[in-house]
N, C-alpha and C positions, 0 to 999 in steps of 0.2 A: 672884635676882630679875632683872626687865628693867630694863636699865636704858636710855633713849631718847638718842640721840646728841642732842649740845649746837647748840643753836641759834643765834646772834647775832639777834636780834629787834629793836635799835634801843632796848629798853626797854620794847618792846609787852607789855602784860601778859595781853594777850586772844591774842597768836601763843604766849607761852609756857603761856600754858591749853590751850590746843587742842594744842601738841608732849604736855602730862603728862598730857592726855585718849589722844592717840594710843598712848601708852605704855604706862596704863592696860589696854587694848583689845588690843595686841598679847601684852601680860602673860596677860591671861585666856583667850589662846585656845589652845584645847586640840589642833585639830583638825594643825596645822603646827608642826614645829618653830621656831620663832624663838632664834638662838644671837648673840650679840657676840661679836668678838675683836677684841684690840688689834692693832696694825702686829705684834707681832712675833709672833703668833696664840695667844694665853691668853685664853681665855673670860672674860669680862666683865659676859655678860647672860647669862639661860637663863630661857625664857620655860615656863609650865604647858605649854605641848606638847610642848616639850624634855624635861619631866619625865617625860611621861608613852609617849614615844615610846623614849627611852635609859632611861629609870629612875634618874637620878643624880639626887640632892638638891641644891640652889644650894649648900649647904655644904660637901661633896665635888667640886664642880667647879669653882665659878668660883677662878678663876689659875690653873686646870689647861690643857696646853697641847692646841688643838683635836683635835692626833693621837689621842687615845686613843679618841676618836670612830668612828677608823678600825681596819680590821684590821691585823694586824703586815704582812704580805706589802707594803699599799698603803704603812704607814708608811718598811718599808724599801727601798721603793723613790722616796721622794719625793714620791708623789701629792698629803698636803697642800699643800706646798710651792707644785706645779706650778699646784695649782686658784688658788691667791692669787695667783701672779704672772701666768696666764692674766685673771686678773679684772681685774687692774690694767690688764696690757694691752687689753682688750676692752670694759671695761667693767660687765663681768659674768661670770663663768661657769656654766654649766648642766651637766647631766648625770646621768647615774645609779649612783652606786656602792656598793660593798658596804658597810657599816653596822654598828657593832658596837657593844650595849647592857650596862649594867653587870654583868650579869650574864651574859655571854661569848657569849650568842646572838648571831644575825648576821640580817640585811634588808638586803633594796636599796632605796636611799632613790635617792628626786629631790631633789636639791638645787642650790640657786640661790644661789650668791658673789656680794654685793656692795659694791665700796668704800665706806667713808664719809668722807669727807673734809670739812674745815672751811676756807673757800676752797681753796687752795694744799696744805693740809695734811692728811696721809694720819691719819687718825683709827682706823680699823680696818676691818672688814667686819663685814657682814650674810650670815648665813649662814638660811637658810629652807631646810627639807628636810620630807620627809612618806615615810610610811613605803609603798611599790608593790609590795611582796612578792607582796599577793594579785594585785592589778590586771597585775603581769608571769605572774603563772602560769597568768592566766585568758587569758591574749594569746599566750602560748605553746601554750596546749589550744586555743584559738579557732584557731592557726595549725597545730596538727597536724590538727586534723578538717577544715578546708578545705584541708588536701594532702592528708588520707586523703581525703575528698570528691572532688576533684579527679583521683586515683588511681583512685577506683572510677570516675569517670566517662568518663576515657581509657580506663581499661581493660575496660567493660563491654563485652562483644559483640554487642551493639544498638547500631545507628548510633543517637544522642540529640541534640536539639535541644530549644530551650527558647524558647519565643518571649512576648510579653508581649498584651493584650489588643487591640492593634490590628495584628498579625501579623507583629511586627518580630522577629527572631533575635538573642535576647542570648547565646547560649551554644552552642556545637558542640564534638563530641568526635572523636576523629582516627578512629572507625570511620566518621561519616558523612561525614568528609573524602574516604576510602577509597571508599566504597560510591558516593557522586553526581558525584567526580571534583572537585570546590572545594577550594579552600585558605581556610584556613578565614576569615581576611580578606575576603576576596570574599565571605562569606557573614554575617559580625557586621556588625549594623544595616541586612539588606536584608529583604524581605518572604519570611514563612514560601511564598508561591505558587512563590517561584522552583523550588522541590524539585518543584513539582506540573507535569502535563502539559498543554499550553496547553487543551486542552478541557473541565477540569475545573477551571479556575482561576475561572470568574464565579461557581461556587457555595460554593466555598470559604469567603469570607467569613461566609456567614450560619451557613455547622456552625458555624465558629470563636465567633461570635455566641455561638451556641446554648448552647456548652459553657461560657461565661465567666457566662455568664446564670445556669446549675445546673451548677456546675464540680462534679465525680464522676468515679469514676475509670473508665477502659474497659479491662478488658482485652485482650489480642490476639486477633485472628481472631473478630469478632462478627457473620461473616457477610458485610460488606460487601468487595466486590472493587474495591480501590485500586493505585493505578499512583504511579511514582515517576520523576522525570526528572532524567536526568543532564546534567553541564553539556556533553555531545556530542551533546544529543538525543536520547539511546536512553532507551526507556520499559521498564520494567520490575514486575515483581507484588510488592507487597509489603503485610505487615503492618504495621498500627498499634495500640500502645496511647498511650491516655492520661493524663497525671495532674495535679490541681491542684498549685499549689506555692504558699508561700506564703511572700513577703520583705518587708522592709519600704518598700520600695518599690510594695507591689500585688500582685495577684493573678498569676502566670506559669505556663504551660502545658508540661507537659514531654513532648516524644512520643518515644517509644522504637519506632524504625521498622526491620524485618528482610524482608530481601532474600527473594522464598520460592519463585524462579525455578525452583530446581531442584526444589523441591515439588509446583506445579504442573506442571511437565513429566511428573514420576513419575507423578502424576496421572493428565493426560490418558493416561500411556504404560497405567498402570493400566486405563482403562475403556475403552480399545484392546484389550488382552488379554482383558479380563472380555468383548467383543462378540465378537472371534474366540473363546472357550472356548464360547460362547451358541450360535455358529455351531458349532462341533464337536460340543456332546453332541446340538445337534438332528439332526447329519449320524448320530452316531453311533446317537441314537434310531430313525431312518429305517433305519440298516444291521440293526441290532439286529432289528426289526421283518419287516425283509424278509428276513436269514437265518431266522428262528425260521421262516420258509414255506418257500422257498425251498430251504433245507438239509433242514428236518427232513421233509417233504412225499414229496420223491423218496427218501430213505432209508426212510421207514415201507413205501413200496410197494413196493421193493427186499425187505425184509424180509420184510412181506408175503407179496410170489408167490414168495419160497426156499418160507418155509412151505409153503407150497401145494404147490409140486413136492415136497417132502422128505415130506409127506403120501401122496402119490403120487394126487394126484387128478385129474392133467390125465394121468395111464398110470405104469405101473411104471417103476423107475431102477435103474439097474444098480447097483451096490456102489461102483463109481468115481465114477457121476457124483451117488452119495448124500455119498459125502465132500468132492467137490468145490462140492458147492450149502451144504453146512455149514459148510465154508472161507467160504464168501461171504455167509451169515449172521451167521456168530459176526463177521466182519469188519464188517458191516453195523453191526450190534449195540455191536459196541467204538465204529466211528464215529461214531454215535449218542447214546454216553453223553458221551465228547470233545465234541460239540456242545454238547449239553446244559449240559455245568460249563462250557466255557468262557462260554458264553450269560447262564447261573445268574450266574455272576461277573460279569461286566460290567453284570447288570441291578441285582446288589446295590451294587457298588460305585459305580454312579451316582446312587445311592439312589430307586432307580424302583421297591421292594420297596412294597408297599404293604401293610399287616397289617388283616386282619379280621376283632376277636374273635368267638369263636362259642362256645357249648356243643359237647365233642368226647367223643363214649361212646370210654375208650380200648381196652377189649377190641376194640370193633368195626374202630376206626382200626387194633388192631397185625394182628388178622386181616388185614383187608383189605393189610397190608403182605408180611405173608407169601405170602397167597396170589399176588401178585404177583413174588412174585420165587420162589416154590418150582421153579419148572418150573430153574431154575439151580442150585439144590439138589439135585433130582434129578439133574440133570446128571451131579453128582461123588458121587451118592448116599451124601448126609449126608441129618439129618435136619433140618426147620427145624420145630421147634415154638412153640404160645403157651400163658402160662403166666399167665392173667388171670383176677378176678375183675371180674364183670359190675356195672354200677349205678355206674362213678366217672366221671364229670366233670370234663374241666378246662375253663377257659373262655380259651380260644386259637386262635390261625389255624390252621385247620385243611389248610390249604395248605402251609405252612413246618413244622408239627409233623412232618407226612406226609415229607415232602422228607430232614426229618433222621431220620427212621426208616429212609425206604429206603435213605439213604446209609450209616447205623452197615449195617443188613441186610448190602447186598450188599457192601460189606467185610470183615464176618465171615463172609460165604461165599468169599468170592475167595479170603481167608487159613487156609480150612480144607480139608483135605484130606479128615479120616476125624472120626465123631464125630458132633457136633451142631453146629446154633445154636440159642439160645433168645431166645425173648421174655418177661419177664415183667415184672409190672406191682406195683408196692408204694406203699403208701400210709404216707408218715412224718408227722412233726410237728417243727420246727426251734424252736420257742419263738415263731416269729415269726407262725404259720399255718403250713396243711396247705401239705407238698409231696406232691405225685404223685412217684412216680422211673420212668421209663421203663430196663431195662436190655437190656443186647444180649449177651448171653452165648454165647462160641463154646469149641471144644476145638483151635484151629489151634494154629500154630507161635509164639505170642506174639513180643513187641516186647523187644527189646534193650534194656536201662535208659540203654545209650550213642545209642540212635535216640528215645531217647522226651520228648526235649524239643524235638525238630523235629517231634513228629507232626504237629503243628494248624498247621505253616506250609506258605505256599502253594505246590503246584508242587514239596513233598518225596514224594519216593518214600522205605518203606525196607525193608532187606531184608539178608538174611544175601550177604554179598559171594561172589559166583561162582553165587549161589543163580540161579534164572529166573527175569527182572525179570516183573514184573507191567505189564500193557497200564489205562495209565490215564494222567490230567493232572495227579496230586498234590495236585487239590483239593477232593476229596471233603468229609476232614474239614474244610478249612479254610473251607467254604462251609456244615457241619456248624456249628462254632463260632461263624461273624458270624450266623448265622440264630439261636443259642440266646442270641448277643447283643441281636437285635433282640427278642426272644419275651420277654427279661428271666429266662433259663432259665440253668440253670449246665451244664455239661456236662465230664465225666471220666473219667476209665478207671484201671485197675486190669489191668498185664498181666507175665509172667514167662513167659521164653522157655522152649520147650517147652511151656508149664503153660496154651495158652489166652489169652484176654484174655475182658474185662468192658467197656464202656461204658455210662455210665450220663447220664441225660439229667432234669434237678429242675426239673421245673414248679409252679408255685404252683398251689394247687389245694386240694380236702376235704381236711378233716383224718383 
């Protein structure tokens, strides 16, 4: 039970109502410990909060001595002891120590030592404690997420500031100390404008307005181009986002601001380059244009009057000067096709190819290729035949189909000495729709299985080593290949040295 220290009252019998009313009251509350102890510290009182805080029954404790209250560690080292004669001397003692319940668990209690005395005389203490266990674990976690806070906020790589709704700076972080040249003193409790450049500071206010008005969040780079001023004067480009915050103090604005000097420079260096490349494919268009004349104009008339002499129609030509006007054709002729691919290449690679589907009869398109390159065939007197069925269709540029026929062509003639080339024409079905197959079939000297993963790249020559190089730019096939890429065509071969080669050319087309 509690029991209430002794009063002298005079005999009032209304002062000692009111002490066994107070006593009463202190007995019933549950929520604080209330303990007595004598001068020499043996529990005397034990109030329902004591009961229910320790768990010990008034029966089991009172005359028991206060230590047991405490852990052994604090007992053996004197603590009770220290708190009662700290009280004596002070008047009180306060503090929080560890706590030990009947049942061997432990709490950190507040408790509060106080003498009671009756004039002169030491009567015992007032011992009042309450159990802070949770209240200390939640102030320990309250203290670890506003260091981890605090941690994320130094160390985030965004200069940050946090300003309150009339543009005053409660908060900075050492990257924005970094980035505007402040320490950060000179900068808590002055106006968010000082960051800003003096010509953008009248309208500041009323964004900041705006934002506090319908506070929402902004992310970075929303278009607007803002500048940032440092405490030297120098202005520089930077990003901002925004975000509401919200404490209990009010509504506060947190802007996460990034330096992006070097971004725009890249920039402008970017659309520097993109105007000088604007200016070169137009130079190169213009060269482009005027070689395709230029070049190829005075070589066709070159070629041209050889024929004509080698004809013999301007008078007969001796034997010499028939070989030497042939030397100067076939020469003509090689310079000519080197124009051509290198021309062909530069117009595809700048993607000036322009495609125009059509209906294309292909019997007629591989004739017409043949007959154009036969008189080179004859040449080396092989045969160049076609091997087509009339009535198929494909629907393709009839320009670039052409282009890559006469290139397989006149490579299976370059590569063939004795024999044939052929052309034939087959009509498959992939599951997915009709392909056409255009193939190009020769009886030369076939391809090395060690040369034949460089064929299709640009500028390869190949050939049996000591063999006689062949007069060409190496990009026949490779101008072969980007064109069946453009067409959406597939394009392959099939070849074994000695034994010939095959290329074949899959156009979508009848089934």
């Amino acid at each position: 039970m509690f029991r209430a220290p002794r009063l002298e009252v005079g005999g009032l019998g209304a002062a000692e109502d009111a002490v066994r009313f107070l006593a009463t009251i202190l007995e019933a509350s549950t929520e604080h410990s209330m303990i007595v102890i004598d001068p020499a510290g043996r529990i005397v009182g034990f109030n329902a909060g004591a009961r229910r805080i320790y768990g010990h029954p008034p029966s089991e404790i009172i005359g028991a001595p206060h230590s047991v209250l405490h852990i052994d560690p604090d007992v053996e080292a004197g603590l009770p002891e220290q708190m009662m004669e700290r009280a004596l001397e002070g008047g009180s003692w306060k503090g929080i120590v560890e706590r030990q319940r009947k049942d061997g668990s432990r709490f950190m209690g507040r408790v509060v030592i106080t003498p009671r005395r009756s004039g002169e005389d030491l009567e015992g203490f007032l011992i009042i404690s309450s159990d802070v266990t949770d209240e200390l674990r939640l102030t320990r976690e309250l203290e670890r997420t506003r260091s981890f806070a605090e941690t994320l906020v130094e160390s985030a790589p965004d200069a940050l500031v946090m300003v309150n709704p009339d543009g005053t700076i409660r908060l900075v972080n050492a990257e924005l100390e970094r980035l505007f040249g402040y320490g950060r003193e000179e900068l808590l409790g002055q106006p968010m404008e000082v960051l800003i450049p003096q010509r953008q500071r009248a309208a500041h206010p009323s964004h900041r307005r705006d934002f506090f008005a319908a506070p929402a969040a902004r992310p970075m780079g929303v278009g607007l181009q803002l500048s940032g001023r440092r405490s030297n004067g120098d202005e520089f480009p930077v990003e901002i986002s925004l975000s509401p915050f919200e404490t209990e103090e009010g509504a506060l604005a947190t802007a996460a601001i990034r330096d992006v000097t070097e971004r725009v420079e890249f920039e402008r260096e970017l659309r520097d380059a993109n105007l000088r490349l604007e200016s070169a494919s137009l130079a190169k268009d213009r060269f482009l244009a005027s070689m395709s004349h230029e070049l190829r104009t005075p070589l066709n008339a070159i070629i041209g009057f050889t024929g004509t002499l080698l004809m013999g129609l301007p008078g007969p030509l001796n034997d010499e000067q028939t070989k030497q006007l042939g030397m100067v054709r076939s020469s003509g002729r090689h310079l000519l096709s080197l124009i051509n691919d290198l021309l062909d290449l530069a117009r595809i690679e700048s993607g000036k190819v322009e495609l125009h589907p059509e209906p294309v009869a292909c019997r007629e398109l591989l004739e017409e290729v043949a007959s154009g390159l036969r008189p080179l065939a004859e040449e080396k007197q092989i045969a160049l035949e076609v091997l087509a069925s009339g009535g198929v269709e494909v629907e393709c540029d009839r320009r670039a189909l052409s282009q890559i026929l006469i290139n397989l062509t006149s490579n299976a003639i370059k590569f063939t000495d004795q024999g044939h080339v052929r052309l034939t024409l087959t009509c498959l079905s992939d599951g997915a729709g009709g392909v056409t197959r255009f193939s190009v079939l020769d009886t030369g000297r076939g391809i090395k299985s060690s040369d034949q993963e460089r064929l299709f790249a640009a500028f390869e020559q190949v050939g049996e080593p000591g063999a006689t190089p062949f007069q060409g730019t190496g990009l026949g096939l490779y101008i072969c290949q980007t064109l069946a890429n453009l067409l959406g065509a597939g394009i392959g071969f099939a070849s074994e040295l000695g034994q010939g080669s095959v290329f074949t050319l899959d156009v979508r087309g009848p089934p």
